[in-house]
GUTIFI-942694 format. One line per field, with one value per residue (C-alpha): residue number from 1; residue in one letter; chain; x, y, z. Coordinates in steps of 0.5 Angstrom, whole numbers. Each point is the difference from the previous one (the first is absolute). Example, Ala and Ser with C-alpha at 12.3 -4.5 7.8 and 13.67 -1.06 7.14 Angstrom:
2
seq: 1 2
type: A S
mol: A A
xx: 25 2
yy: -9 7
zz: 16 -2
END
This chain:
463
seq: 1 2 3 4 5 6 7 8 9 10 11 12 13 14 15 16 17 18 19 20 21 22 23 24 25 26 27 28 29 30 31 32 33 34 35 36 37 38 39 40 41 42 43 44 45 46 47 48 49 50 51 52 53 54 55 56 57 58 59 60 61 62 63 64 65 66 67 68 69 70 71 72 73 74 75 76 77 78 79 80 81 82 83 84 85 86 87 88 89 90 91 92 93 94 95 96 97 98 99 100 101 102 103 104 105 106 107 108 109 110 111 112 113 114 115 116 117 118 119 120 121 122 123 124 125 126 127 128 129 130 131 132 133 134 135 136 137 138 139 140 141 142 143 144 145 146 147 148 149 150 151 152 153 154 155 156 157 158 159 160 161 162 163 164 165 166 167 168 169 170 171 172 173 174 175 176 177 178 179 180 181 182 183 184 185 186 187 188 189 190 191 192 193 194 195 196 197 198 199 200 201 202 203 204 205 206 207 208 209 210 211 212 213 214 215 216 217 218 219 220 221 222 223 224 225 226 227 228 229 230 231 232 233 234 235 236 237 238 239 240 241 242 243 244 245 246 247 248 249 250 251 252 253 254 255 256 257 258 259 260 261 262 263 264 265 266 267 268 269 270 271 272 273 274 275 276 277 278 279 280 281 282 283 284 285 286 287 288 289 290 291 292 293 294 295 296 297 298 299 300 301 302 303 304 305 306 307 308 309 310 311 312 313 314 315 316 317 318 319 320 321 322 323 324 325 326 327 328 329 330 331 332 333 334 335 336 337 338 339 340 341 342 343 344 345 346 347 348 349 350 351 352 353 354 355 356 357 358 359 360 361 362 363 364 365 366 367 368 369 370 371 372 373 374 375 376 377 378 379 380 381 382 383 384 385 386 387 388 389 390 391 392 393 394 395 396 397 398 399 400 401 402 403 404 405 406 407 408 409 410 411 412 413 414 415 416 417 418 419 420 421 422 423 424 425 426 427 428 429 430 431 432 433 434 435 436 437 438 439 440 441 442 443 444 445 446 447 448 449 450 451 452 453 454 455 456 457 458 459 460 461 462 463
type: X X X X X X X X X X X X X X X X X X X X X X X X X X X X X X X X X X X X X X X X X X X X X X X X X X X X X X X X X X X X X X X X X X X X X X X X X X X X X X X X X X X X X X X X X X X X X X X X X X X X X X X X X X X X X X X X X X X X X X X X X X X X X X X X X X X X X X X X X X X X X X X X X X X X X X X X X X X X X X X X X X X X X X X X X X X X X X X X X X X X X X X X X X X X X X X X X X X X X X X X X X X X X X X X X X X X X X X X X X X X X X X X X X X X X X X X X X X X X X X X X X X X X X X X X X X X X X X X X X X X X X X X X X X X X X X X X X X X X X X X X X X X X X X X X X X X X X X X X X X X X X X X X X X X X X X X X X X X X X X X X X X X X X X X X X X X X X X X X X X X X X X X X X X X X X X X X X X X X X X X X X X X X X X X X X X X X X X X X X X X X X X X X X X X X X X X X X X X X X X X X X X X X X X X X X X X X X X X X X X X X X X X X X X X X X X X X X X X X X X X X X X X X X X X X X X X X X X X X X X X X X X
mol: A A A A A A A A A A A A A A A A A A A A A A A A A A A A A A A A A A A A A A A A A A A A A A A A A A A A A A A A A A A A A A A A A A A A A A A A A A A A A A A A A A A A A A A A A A A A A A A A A A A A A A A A A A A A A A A A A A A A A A A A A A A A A A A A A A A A A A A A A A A A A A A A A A A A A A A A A A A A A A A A A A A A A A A A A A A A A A A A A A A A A A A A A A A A A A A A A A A A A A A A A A A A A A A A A A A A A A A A A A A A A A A A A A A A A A A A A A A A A A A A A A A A A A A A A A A A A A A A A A A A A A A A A A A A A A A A A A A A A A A A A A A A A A A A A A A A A A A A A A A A A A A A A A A A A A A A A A A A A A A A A A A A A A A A A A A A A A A A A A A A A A A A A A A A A A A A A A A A A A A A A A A A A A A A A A A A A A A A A A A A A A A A A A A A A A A A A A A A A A A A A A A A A A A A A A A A A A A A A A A A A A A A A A A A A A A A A A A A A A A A A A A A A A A A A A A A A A A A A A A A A A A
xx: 154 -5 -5 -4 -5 0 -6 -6 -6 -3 -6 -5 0 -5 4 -2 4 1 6 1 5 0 5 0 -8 -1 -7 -2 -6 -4 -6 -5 4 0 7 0 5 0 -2 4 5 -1 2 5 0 -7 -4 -6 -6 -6 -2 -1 -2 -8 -1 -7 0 -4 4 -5 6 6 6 7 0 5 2 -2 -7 -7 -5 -7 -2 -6 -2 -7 1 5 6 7 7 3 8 5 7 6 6 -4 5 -2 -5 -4 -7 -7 -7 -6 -7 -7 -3 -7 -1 1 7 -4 -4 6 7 5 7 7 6 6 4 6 0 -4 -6 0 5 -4 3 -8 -4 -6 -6 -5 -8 -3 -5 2 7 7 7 6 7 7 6 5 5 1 -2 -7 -1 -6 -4 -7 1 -8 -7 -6 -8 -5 -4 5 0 -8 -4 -8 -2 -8 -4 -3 -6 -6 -8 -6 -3 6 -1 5 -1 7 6 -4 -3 -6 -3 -7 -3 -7 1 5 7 7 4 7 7 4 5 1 3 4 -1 2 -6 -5 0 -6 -7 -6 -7 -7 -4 -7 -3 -7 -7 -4 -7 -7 -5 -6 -7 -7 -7 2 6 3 5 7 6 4 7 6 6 6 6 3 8 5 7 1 2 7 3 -4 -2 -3 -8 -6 -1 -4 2 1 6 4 6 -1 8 -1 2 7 0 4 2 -7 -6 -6 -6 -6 -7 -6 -6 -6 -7 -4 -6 -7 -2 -8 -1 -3 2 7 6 2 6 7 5 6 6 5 8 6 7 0 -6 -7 -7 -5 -7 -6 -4 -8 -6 -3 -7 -4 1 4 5 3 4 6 8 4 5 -6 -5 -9 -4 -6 -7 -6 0 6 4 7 5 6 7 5 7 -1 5 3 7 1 -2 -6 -3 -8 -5 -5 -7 -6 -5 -8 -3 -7 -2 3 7 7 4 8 6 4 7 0 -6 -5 -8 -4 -4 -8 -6 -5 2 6 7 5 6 6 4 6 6 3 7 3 5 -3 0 -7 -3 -5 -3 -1 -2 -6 -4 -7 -6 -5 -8 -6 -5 -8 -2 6 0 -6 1 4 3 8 4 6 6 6 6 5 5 -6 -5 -6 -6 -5 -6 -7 -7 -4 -7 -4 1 5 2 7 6 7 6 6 5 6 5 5 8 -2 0 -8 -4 -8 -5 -5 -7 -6 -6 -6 -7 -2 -4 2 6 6 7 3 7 7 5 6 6 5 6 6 7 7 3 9 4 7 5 2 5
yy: 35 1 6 4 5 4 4 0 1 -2 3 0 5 3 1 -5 -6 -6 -2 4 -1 4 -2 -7 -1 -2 3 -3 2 6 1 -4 -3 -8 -4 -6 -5 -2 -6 -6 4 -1 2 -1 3 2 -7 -2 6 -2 -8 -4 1 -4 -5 1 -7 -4 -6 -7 -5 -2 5 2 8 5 5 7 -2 -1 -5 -1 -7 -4 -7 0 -6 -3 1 0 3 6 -1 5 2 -4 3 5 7 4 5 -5 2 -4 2 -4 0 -4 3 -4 0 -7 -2 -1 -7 -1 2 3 -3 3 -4 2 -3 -2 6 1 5 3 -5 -5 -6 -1 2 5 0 7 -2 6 3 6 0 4 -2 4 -5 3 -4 1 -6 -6 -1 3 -1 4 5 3 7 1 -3 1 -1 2 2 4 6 1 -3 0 -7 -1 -5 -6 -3 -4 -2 4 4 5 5 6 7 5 -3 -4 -7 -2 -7 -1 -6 0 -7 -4 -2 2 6 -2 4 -3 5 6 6 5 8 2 -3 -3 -5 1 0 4 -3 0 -4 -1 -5 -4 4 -2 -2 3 -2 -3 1 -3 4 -2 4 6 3 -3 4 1 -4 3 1 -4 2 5 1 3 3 8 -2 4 -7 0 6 6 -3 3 -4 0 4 -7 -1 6 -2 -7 -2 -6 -7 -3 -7 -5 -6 -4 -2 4 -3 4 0 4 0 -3 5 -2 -3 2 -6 -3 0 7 1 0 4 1 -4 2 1 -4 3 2 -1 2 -1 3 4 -2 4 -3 -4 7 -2 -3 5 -1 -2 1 2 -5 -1 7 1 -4 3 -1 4 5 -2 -2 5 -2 -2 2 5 0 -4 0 1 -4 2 2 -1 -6 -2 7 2 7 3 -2 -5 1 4 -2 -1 4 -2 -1 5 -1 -6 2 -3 2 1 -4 3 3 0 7 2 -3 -3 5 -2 -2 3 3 -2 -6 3 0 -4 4 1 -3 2 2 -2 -2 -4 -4 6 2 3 -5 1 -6 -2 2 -1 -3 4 -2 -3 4 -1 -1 7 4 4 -1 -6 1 4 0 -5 1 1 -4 4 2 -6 -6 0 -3 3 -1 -3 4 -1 -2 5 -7 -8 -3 7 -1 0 -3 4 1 -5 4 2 -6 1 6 -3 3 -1 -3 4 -2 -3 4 -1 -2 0 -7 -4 -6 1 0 2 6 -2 3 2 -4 2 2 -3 3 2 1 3 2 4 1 4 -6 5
zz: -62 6 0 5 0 7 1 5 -3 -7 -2 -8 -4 4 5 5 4 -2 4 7 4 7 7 -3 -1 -8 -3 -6 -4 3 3 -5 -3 -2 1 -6 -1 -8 -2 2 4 8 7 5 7 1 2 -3 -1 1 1 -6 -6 -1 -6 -2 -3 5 2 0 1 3 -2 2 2 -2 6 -1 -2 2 -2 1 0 -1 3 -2 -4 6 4 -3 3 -2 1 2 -3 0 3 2 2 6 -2 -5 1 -3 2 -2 1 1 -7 1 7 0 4 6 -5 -4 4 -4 2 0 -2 4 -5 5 3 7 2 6 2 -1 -6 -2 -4 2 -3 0 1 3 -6 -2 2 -3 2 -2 2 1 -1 7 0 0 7 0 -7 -3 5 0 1 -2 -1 0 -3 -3 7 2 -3 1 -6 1 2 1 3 -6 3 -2 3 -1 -6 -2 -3 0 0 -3 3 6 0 4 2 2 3 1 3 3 -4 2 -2 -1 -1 -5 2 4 -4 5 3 -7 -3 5 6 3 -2 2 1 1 5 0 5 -2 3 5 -1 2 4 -2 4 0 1 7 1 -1 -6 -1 1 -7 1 0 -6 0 3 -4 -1 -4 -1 -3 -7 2 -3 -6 -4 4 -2 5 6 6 7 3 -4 1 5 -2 -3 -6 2 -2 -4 -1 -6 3 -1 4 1 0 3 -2 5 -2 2 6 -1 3 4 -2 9 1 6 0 -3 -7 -1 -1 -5 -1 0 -6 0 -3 3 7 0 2 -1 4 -3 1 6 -1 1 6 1 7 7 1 -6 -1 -6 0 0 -6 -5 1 5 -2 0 6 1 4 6 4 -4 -1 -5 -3 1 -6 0 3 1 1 -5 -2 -4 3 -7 3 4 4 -2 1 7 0 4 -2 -5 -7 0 0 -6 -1 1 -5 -2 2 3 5 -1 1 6 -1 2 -1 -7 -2 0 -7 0 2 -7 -2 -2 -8 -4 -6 1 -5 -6 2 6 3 7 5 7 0 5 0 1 5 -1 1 4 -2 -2 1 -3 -5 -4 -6 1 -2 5 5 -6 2 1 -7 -1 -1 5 -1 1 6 0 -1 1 -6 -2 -2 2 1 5 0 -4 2 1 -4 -2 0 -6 -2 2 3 8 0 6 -2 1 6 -1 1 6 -4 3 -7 3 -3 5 -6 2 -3 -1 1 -5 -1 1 -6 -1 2 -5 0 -5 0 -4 -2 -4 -5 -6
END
């Protein structure tokens, strides 16, 4: 005998519905509620919930798959073929996934086991690192189709930049790489904008040198600093800089190698009648900072034109130019002239060289960051060399400008009458300080002081 219960809600004991039914629409559960089947039981009608149910143990060789389940598989010890399902029904479905990020090295093969993919009767193979493939089972005419991918990169992981070269140091999440000298910069692999893609820099051109004089000639001219560019550190921590980088983006950098060029310091020439020499150039990747100009010496050799222009020597004689040739920000200012006999000091990164007479000129100052973790000023420029009996002899000397400057040349009070200039400071991009005017008898030259060299330094956020 057949039963029937008619009834239109059944509620718990609380009384709340468990089974509803209105205008035939059938409620089952209420709101919160969890609709489990018991073990073992299953469902028709209702399509698959969800996609598959994930294997936690990895797969490291070939295997064939069961539908409704996804496998993570691993090729780091070689290739091998997942196969699909024979006789598979509509519906079927299997996912699979690069567990070592090694597909794109180690291909993963998908077995059709008779049936086609994507209407193809072959095989297909995954070699995309990363990569996750779900497949459905349609018919016997497309056989299996992929109704989702996708990989690691997809959904926005921080990648950053691996690079090698130079002296590496970090500081918190930022790797920096300094080169006092020549090497190469190399990016092994570039990360991406969740992590980093660019690098901020700091470079600095070798300084000019001072001129050197004789007790025939007048003071030298200090030489100028070397050219002096950076970016705003926006892309690598928010660490102090100088104004000359404020609006100046980080460079973008690729999977290569970088050759880097860092300038040697100018030298001051042994001839006393000519100008100091110039600094030599630093490079990294598009970005140039002029060699600093040499002091000058007499009427008729001025102050040479540079990243930041020679200071002059002599009545009359003229300053080097800075930003030379010109970028913006401007990497250098323009030495100071000699109007009476003292000499003229160097530009400075940030400052021009104070003009000589009727004492010599300072150096124009440099220009401070720490891009490198620690604040250091460079790009001095050179002071200018004083001439006999100003002012009294002995006393202190033109300074150099903050950032390595070299010192300018000062009368002795007693024989041998004369002090050379001062070299400027290594890997600053210092401008030499200009010799002093001597009355020695002995008729000896006051020498200028050598150029320092120049430095480039690049930071990147690396975790």
């Amino acid at each position: 005998m057949t039963s029937t219960i008619k009834v239109n809600n059944v509620q718990n004991q609380c009384g709340q519905n468990i089974i509803n039914e209105n205008s035939n629409t059938i409620t089952i559960g209420a709101s919160g509620d969890t609709i489990a089947l018991a073990s073992g039981a299953s469902q028709t009608g209702f399509g698959r919930t969800g996609t598959v149910d994930w294997q936690t143990t990895v797969k490291t060789s070939g295997f064939t798959a069961t539908s409704g389940e996804g496998y993570f598989c691993n090729t780091t010890s070689g290739a091998f073929t997942v196969t699909l399902p024979a006789s598979p029904s509509a519906g079927d479905i299997v996912a699979i996934k690069d567990y070592a990020l090694t597909f794109d090295t180690n291909n993963l093969t998908i077995g059709r086991n008779s049936q086609p993919i994507e209407g193809t009767a072959s095989d297909a193979k995954i070699n995309v690192e990363g990569q996750s493939v779900t497949l459905v089972y349609i018919d016997g005419t497309q056989g299996w189709k992929v109704t989702d991918q996708g990989k690691k990169a997809d959904i926005g992981f921080p990648q950053f930049i691996v690079g090698t070269g130079g002296t590496i140091t970090t500081s918190g999440n930022f790797k920096i790489h300094t080169f006092t000298g020549p090497g190469t910069f190399t990016v092994c692999s570039v990360g991406n904008a969740f992590g980093s893609n660019t690098v901020d820099y700091l470079v600095v051109a070798g300084g000019g040198g001072g001129s050197t004089v004789s007790n025939s000639n007048n003071a030298g001219g200090g030489g100028g600093a070397g050219g002096y560019r950076e970016s705003s550190g926006a892309a690598s921590g928010c660490y102090s800089r100088s104004p000359l980088g404020a609006c100046v983006s980080a460079l973008p950098v690729s999977a290569t190698g970088y050759p880097i060029t860092v300038g040697s310091g100018g030298s001051p020439t042994p001839n006393s009648h000519s100008q100091g020499a110039d600094g030599s150039n630093s490079v990294f990747s598009t970005i140039t900072s002029a060699g600093g100009g040499g002091g000058g010496n007499g009427p008729n050799n001025p102050g040479r034109s540079g990243g930041s222009g020679g200071g002059g020597a002599t009545s009359g004689s003229g300053a080097g130019s800075g930003n030379t040739p010109p970028v913006s920000p401007p990497q250098g200012n323009n030495g100071g002239s000699a109007s009476t006999t003292p000499g003229g000091g160097g530009g400075g990164a940030t400052a021009a060289g104070t003009n000589g007479g009727p004492i010599a000129g300072p150096g124009g100052n440099g220009a401070t960051s720490s891009i490198n973790g620690t604040p250091t000023a460079r790009g001095g420029g050179g002071g200018g060399g004083n001439a006999t009996g100003t002012p009294t002899p002995g006393a202190p000397a033109p300074t150099g400008g903050s950032g390595g400057g070299g010192i300018g040349g000062q009368e002795n009070p007693s024989s041998p009458y004369r002090v050379d200039g001062g070299a400027g400071t290594a890997n600053t991009g210092g401008g030499g300080g200009g010799g002093s005017n001597n009355d020695d008898p002995g008729g000896t030259f006051s020498v200028g002081g050598n150029g320092g060299s120049g430095i480039v330094i690049i930071r990147y956020k690396f975790q």
